[in-house]
Legacy VTK file of the C-alpha trace (Angstrom):
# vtk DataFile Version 3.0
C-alpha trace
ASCII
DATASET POLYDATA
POINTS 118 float
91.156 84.414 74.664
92.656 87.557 72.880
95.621 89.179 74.563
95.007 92.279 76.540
96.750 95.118 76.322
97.977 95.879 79.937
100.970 98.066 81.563
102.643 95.920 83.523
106.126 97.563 84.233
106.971 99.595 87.503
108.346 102.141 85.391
105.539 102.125 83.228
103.394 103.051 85.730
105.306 105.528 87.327
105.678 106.961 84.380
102.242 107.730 83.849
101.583 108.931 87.550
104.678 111.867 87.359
103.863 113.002 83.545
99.706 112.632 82.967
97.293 114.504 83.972
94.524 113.340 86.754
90.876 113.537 87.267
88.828 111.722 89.771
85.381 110.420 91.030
83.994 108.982 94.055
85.074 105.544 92.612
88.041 105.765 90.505
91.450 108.141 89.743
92.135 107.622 86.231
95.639 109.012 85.165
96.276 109.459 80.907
99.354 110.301 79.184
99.799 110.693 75.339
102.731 107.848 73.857
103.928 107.504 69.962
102.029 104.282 70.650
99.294 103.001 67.938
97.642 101.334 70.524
95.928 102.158 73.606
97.530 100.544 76.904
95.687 100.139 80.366
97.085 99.595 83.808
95.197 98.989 86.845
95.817 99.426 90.911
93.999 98.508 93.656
95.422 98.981 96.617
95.407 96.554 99.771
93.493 99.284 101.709
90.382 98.585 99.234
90.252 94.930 100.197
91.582 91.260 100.470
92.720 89.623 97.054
89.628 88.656 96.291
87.537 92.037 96.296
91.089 93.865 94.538
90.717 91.027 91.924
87.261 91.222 91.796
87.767 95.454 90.620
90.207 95.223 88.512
87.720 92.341 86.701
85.250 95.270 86.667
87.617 98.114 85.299
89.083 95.792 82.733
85.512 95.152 81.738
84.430 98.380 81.568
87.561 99.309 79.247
87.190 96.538 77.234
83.319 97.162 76.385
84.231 101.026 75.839
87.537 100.693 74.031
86.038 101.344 70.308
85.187 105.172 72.161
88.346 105.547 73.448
90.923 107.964 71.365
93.865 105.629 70.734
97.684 106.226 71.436
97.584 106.864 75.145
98.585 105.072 78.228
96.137 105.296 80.988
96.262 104.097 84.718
93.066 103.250 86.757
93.796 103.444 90.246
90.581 102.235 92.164
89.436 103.568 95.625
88.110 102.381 98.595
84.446 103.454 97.648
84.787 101.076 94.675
84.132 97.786 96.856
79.928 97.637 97.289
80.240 98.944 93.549
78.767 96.629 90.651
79.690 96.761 87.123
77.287 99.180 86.368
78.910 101.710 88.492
82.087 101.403 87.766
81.167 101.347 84.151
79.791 104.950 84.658
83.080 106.372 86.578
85.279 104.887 83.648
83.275 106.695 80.670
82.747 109.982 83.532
86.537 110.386 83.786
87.103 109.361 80.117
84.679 112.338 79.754
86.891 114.498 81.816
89.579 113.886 80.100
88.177 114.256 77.018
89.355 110.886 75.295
86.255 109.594 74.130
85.780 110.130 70.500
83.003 111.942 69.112
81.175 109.600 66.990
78.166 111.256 64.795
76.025 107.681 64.053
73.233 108.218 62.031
70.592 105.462 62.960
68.119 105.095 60.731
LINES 1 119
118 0 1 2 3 4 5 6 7 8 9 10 11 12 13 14 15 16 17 18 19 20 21 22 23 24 25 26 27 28 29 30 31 32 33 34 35 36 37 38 39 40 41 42 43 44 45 46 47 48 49 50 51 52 53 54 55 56 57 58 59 60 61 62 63 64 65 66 67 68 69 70 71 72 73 74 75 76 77 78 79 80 81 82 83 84 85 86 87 88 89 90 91 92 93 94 95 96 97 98 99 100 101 102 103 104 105 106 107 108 109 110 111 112 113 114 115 116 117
């Protein structure tokens, strides 16, 4: 299994909450800041309120998915936090999938690809 690349410190995270900029949806509140990375990190939260371990895991399976699937669109050299909310539990992949790329949207991240298919 390849590694993922995942925030994992404390400081890392709060990083990202006091310096980036916010948007949010019904489902999600996605947090981005710009680094002198070359890579694109992701951290996730889910909160206790949300659910027991299983249902947080369960999310964060879902947002890690979603980024994962949609990280070729994604502008590279940024840090970004996913902080799910409470609505997020009776939501499928689907759903979720559709918040990421909305707030991605929002904060214009996702690159603008001109494919020609032929």
């Amino acid at each position: 299994m390849k590694k993922f690349n995942s925030i994992k410190k404390n400081s890392d995270f709060q990083k990202v909450y006091r310096t980036g900029r916010s948007f949010a949806n019904k489902l999600l509140v996605m947090y981005v800041i710009k680094t002198e990375r070359e890579d694109t990190r992701i951290g996730i939260s889910v909160s206790k309120k949300v659910g027991n371990s299983v249902v947080r895991h369960h999310i964060t399976r879902l947002v890690r998915e979603s980024y994962r699937l949609n990280k070729d669109r994604v502008k590279t050299g940024l840090d970004i936090v996913v902080v799910a909310r409470a609505a997020a539990k009776e939501s499928d992949f689907k759903k979720i999938e559709s918040a990421y790329l909305h707030l991605c949207g929002l904060h214009n991240i996702l690159e603008n690809r001109s494919e020609n298919i032929d």
